[in-house]
C-alpha positions in Angstrom: 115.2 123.9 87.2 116.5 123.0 90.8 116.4 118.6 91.4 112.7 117.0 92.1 112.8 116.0 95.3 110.7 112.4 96.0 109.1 111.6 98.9 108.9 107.9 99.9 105.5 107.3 97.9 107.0 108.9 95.1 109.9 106.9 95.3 107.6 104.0 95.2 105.3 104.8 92.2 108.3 105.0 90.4 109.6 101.9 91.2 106.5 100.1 90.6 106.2 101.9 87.1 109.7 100.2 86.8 108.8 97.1 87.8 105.6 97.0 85.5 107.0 98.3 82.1 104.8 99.1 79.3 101.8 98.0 81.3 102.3 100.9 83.9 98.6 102.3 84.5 97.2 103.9 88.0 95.2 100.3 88.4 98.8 98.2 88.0 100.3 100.5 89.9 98.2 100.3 92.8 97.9 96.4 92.7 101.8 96.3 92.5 102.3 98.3 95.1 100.0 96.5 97.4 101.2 92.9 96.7 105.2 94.0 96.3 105.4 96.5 98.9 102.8 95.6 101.2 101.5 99.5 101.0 97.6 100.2 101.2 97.2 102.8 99.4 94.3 104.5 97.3 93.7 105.4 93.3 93.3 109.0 94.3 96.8 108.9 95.9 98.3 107.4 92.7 96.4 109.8 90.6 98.0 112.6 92.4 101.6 111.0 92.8 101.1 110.5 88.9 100.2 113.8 88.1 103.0 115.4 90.3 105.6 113.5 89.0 104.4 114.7 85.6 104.7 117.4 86.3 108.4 117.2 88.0 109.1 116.3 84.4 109.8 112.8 85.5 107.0 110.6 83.8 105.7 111.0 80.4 101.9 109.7 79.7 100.2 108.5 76.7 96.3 108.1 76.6 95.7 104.6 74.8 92.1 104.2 73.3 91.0 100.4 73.1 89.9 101.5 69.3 93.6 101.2 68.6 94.1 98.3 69.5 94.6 99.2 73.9 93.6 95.8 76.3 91.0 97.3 78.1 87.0 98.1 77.1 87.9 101.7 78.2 90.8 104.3 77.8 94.0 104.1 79.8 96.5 106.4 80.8 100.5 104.5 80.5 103.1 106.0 81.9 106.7 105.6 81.8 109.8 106.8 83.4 111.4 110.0 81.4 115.2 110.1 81.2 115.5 112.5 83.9 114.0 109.8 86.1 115.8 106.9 85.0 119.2 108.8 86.0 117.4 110.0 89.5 116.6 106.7 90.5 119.9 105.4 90.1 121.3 108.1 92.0 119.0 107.3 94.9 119.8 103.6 94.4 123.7 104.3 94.9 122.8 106.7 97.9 120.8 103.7 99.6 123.1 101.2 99.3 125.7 103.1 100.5 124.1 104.1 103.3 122.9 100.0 103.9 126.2 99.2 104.1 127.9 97.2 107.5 123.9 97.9 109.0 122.7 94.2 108.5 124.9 92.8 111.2 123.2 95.7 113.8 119.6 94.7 112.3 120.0 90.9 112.7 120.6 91.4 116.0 118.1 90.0 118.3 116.6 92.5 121.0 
């Protein structure tokens, strides 16, 4: 199977999902990624990002019932980061700090 490619949202649902651990849902998700990132985004968009990202084989989901003990009054959907993600992330992480290299000095700059 040819690499997933991730698209900026992409890039940042998975780094939210990193960021929240075990208590990665679509609601935690979206409420991370509009306090750390500053992003408005919708639950429809995460729902797709999530699904997509399933299906690049880079998430894994479980479906936790509150019966068994979940913290909600209703079923959620966890996700986590598979493997394959893990190693694709830090790929991109060495690939953008690379590429941020010597730049501050040209950004601190004032116009």
């Amino acid at each position: 199977m040819p690499q997933a490619v991730l698209g900026e949202f992409e890039h940042h649902v998975l780094l939210a999902i990193l960021r929240l651990g075990t208590d990665a849902y679509s609601v935690a998700i979206f409420n991370e990624l509009e306090s750390s990132a500053g992003r408005n985004v919708s639950l429809a968009a995460i729902y797709v990002a999530l699904r997509r990202l399933e299906k690049k084989e880079l998430l894994e989901s479980r479906l936790v019932d509150p019966s068994d003990g979940g913290k909600a009054s209703h079923p959620r959907r966890y996700v986590r980061l598979t493997s394959k993600a893990l190693q694709m992330m830090r790929g991109s992480r060495q690939a953008f700090l690379k590429l941020w290299d010597g730049v501050e000095p040209v950004l601190d700059e004032q116009p």
